[in-house]
TORGUSE-749898 format. One line per field, with one value per atom (N, C-alpha, C): atom name; x negated, y negated, z negated. Coordinates in steps of 0.2 Angstrom, whole numbers, plus 5000, padded with zeros to 4 digits. Example, Ala and Ser with C-alpha at 12.3 -4.5 7.8 and 13.67 -1.06 7.14 Angstrom:
# TORGUSE-749898
site	[N|CA|C|N|CA|C]
px	[4934|4938|4934|4936|4932|4936]
py	[5028|5022|5016|5011|5005|5000]
pz	[4961|4961|4961|4965|4964|4961]
//
This chain:
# TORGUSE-749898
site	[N|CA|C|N|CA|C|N|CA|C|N|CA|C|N|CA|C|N|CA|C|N|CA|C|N|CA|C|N|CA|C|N|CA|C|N|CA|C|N|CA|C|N|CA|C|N|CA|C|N|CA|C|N|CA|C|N|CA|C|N|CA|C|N|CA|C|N|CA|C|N|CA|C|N|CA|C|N|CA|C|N|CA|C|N|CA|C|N|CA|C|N|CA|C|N|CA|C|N|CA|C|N|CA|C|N|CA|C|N|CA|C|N|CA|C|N|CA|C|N|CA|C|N|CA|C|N|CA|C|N|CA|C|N|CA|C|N|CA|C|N|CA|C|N|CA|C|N|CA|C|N|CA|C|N|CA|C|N|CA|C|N|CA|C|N|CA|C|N|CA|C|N|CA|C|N|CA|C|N|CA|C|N|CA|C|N|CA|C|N|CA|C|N|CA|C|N|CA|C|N|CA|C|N|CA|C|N|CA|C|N|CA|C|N|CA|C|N|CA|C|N|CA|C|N|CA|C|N|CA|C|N|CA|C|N|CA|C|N|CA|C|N|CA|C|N|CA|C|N|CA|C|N|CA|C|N|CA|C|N|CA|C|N|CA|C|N|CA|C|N|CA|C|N|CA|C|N|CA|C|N|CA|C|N|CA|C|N|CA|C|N|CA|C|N|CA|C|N|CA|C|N|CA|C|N|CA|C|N|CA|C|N|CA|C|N|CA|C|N|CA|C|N|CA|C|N|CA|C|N|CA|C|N|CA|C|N|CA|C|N|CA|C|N|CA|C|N|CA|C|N|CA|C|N|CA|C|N|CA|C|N|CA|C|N|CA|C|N|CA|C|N|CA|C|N|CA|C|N|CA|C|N|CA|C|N|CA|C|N|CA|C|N|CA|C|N|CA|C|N|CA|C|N|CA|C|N|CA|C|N|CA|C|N|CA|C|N|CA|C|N|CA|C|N|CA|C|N|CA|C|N|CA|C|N|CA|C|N|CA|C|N|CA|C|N|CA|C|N|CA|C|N|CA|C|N|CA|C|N|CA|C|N|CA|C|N|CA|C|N|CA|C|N|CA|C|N|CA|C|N|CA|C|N|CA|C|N|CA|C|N|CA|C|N|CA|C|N|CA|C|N|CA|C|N|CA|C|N|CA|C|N|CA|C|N|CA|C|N|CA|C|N|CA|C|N|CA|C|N|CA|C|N|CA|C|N|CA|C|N|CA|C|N|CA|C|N|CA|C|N|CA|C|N|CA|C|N|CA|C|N|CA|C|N|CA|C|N|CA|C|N|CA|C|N|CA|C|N|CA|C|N|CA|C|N|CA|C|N|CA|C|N|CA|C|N|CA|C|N|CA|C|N|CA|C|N|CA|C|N|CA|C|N|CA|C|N|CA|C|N|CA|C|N|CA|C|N|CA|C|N|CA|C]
px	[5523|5530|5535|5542|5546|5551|5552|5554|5560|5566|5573|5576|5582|5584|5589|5591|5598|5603|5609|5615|5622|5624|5629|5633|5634|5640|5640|5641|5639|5644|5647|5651|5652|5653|5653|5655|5663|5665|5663|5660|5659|5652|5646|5644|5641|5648|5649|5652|5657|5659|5651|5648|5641|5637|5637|5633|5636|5644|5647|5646|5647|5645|5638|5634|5628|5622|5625|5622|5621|5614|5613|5610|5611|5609|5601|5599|5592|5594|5587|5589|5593|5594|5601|5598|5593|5590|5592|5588|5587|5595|5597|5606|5609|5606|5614|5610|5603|5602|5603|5601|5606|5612|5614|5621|5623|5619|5621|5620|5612|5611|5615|5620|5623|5628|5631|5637|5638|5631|5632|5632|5636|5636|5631|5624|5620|5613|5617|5612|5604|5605|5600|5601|5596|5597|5595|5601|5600|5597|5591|5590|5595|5601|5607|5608|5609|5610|5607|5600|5595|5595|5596|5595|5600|5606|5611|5611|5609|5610|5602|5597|5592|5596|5599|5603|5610|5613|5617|5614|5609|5608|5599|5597|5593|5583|5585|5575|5575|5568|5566|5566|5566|5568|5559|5553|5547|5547|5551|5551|5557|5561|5567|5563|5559|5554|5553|5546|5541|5545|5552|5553|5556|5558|5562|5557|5550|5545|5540|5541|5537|5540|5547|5552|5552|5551|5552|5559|5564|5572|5574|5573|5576|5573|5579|5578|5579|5574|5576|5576|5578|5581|5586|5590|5596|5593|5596|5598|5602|5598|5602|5608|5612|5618|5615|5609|5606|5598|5595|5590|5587|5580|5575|5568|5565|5561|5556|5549|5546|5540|5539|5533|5525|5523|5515|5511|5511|5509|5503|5499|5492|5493|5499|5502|5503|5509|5513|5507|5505|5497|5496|5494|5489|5490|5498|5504|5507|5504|5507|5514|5512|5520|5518|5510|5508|5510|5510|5512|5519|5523|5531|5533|5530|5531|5528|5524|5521|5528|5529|5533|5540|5545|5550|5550|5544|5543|5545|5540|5540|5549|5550|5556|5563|5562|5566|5563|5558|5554|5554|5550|5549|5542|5540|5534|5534|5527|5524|5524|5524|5523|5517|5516|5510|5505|5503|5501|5493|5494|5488|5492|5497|5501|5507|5504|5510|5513|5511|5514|5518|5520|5523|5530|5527|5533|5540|5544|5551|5555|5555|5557|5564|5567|5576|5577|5580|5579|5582|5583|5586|5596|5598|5605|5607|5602|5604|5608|5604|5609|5603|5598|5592|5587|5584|5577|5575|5570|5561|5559|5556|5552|5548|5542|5538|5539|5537|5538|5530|5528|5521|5520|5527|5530|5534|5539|5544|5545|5538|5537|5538|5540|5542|5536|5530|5525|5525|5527|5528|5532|5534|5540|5537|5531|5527|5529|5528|5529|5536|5538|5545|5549|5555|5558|5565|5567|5573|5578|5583|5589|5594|5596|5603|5603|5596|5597|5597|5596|5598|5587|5585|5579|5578|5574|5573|5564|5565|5556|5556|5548|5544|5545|5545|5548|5543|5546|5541|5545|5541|5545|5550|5551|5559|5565|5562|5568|5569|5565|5567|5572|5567|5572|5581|5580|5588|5591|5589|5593|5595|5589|5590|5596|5595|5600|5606|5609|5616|5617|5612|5617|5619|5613|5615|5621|5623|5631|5635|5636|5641|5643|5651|5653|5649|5649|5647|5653|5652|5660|5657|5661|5659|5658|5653|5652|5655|5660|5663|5658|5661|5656|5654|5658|5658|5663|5662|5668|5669]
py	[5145|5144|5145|5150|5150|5143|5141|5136|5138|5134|5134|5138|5141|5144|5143|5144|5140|5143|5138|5139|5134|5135|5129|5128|5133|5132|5127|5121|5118|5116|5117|5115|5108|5102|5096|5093|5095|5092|5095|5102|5103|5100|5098|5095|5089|5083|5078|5078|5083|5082|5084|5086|5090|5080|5077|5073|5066|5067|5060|5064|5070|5073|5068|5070|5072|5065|5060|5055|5049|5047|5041|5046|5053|5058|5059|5059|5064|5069|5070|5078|5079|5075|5077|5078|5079|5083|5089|5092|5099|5103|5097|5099|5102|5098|5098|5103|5102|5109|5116|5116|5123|5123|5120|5122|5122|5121|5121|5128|5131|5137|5142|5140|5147|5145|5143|5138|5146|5145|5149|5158|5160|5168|5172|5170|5173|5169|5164|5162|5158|5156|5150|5143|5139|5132|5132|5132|5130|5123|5126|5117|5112|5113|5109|5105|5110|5108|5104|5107|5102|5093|5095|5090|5084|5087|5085|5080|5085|5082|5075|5078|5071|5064|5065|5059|5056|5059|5057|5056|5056|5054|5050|5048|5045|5049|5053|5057|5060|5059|5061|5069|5071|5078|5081|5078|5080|5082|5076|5076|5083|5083|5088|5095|5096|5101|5103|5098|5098|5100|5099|5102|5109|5113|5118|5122|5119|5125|5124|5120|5121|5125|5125|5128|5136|5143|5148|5150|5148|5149|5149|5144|5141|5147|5146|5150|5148|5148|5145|5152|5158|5163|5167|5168|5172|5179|5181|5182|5191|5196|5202|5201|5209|5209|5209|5214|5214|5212|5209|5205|5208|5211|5213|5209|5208|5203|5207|5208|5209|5205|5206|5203|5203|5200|5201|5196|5196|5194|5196|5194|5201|5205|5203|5209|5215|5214|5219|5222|5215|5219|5225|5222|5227|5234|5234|5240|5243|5241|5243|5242|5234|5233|5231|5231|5231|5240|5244|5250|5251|5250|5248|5243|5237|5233|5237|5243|5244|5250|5252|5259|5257|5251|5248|5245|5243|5241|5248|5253|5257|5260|5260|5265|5262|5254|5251|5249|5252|5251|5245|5241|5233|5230|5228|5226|5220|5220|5210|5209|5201|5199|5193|5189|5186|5193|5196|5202|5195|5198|5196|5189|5189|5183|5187|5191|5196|5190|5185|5183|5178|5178|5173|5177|5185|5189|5187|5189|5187|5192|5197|5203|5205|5204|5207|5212|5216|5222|5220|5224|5222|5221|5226|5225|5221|5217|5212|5214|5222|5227|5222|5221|5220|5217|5211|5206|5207|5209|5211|5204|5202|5196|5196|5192|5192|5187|5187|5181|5179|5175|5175|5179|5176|5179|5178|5182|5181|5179|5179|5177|5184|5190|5195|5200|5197|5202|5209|5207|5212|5220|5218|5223|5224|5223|5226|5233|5234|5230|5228|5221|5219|5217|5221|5220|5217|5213|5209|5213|5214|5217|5214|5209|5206|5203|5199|5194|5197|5206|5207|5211|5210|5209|5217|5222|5228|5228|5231|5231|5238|5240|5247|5251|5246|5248|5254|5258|5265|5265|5268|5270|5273|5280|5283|5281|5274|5270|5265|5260|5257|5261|5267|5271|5273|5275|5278|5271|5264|5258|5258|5258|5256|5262|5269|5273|5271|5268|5266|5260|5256|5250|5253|5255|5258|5261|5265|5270|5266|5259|5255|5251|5251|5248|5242|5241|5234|5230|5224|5218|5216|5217|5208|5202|5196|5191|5188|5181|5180|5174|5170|5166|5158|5156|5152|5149|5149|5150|5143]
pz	[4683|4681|4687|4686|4691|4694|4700|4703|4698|4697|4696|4700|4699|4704|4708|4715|4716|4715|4713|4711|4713|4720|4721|4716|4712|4708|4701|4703|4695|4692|4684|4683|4678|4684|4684|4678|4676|4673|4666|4662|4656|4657|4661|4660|4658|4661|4660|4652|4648|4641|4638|4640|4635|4636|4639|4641|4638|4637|4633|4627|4623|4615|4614|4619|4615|4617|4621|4626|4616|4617|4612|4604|4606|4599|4599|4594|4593|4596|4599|4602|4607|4612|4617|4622|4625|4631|4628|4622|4622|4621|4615|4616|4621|4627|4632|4639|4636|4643|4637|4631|4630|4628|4628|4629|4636|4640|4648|4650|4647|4648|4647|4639|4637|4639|4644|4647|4655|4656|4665|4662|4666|4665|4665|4668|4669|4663|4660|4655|4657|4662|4664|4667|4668|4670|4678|4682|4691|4691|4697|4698|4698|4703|4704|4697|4690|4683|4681|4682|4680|4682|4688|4694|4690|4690|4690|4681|4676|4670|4669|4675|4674|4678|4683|4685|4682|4676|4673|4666|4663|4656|4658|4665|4666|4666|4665|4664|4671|4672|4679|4678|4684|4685|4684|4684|4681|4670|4669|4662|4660|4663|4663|4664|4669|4670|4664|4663|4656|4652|4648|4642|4644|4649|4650|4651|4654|4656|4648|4641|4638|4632|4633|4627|4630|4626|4630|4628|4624|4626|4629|4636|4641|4649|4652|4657|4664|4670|4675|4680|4679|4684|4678|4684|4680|4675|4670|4665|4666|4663|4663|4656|4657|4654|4646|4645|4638|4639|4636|4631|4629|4631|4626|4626|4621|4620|4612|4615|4612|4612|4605|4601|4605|4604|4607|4603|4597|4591|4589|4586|4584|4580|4576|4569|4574|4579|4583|4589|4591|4595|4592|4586|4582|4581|4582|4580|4587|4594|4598|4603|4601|4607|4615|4612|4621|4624|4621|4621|4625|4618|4618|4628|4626|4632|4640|4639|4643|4646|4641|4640|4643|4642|4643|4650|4652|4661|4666|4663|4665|4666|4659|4660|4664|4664|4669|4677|4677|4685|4686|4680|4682|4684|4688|4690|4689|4685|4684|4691|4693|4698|4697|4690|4686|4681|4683|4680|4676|4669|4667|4662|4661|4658|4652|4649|4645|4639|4638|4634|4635|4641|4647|4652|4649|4656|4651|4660|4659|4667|4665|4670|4671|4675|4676|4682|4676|4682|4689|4695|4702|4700|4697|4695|4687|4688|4681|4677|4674|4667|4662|4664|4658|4662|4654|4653|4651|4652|4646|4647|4640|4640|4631|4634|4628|4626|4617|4614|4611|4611|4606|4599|4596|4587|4585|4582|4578|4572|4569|4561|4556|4561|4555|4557|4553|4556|4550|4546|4539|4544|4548|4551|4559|4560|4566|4567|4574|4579|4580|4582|4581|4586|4591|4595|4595|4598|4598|4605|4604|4608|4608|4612|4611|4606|4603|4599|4593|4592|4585|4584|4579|4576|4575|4576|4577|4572|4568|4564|4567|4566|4566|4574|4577|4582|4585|4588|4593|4601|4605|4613|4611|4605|4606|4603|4599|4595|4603|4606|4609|4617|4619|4623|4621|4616|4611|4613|4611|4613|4619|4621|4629|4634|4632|4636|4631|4627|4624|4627|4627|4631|4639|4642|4649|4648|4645|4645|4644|4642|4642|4648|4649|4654|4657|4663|4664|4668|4664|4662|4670|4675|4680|4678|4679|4678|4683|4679|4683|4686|4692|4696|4693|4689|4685|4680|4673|4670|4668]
//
């Protein structure tokens, strides 16, 4: 699993109202690191954050770990502009998203760097346009092989449906991210 990444930039005080919301709740660890995640521009958890929310709500920064590297939601390196997230399911296996997944690395020239862990990758191109990552299942094995794009759910997928995506999001301006909002 990838160390956290660093990030001077923390923003103290929306993390402090995430941690008086949610402090004394069922579920407030997982609360408040995602909402911390969809918090940063780049859509992950910095060490500094992490750090920072196990010393104000009390949990050792080993158990803070444990649920971030057990959850595959959560992210500990920056996040491209668009999201793709393919199935490696045995429905979708079965139907060729090791194909598809093989086919998308390629066409955005992304090299594993845990090579042999496909149901683990989490790949962002150099200019953080795009994230390939695998999911074990989506549940919609009926609609194998099944591709996720910007969160929206794609069934039957092939390489020249996921290409056709992938060249329209690339044609789309890209918005600056600003440094911490």
């Amino acid at each position: 699993m990838p160390e956290p990444a660093m990030d001077p930039k923390v923003d103290h005080a929306f993390l402090d109202n995430l941690i008086t919301q949610y402090r004394h709740k069922p579920g407030a660890l997982l609360a408040i690191l995602e909402s911390a995640q969809d918090h940063h521009p780049r859509k992950y958890l910095t060490k500094e954050t992490l750090e920072y929310i196990g010393k104000e709500i009390g949990v050792s920064r080993s158990q803070i770990y444990n649920v971030v590297t057990f959850y595959s939601f959560f992210n500990l390196t920056p996040q491209g502009d668009h999201s793709i997230t393919i199935c490696r399911g045995t429905a979708c296996h079965a139907r060729g998203s090791k194909k598809i997944l093989d086919f998308v690395k390629n066409m955005l020239q992304l090299q594993e760097t845990n090579s042999g862990y496909a149901d683990k990758l989490c790949l962002t191109t150099p200019d953080n346009r795009f994230t390939v990552r695998t999911v074990a299942c989506f549940g919609q094995c009926a609609l194998a092989p099944v591709v996720s794009v910007d969160e929206r759910i794609y069934g039957y997928m092939t390489c020249r449906k996921i290409r056709e995506i992938i060249e329209k999001l690339d044609r789309e301006p890209v918005e600056p991210v600003p440094l911490f909002i």
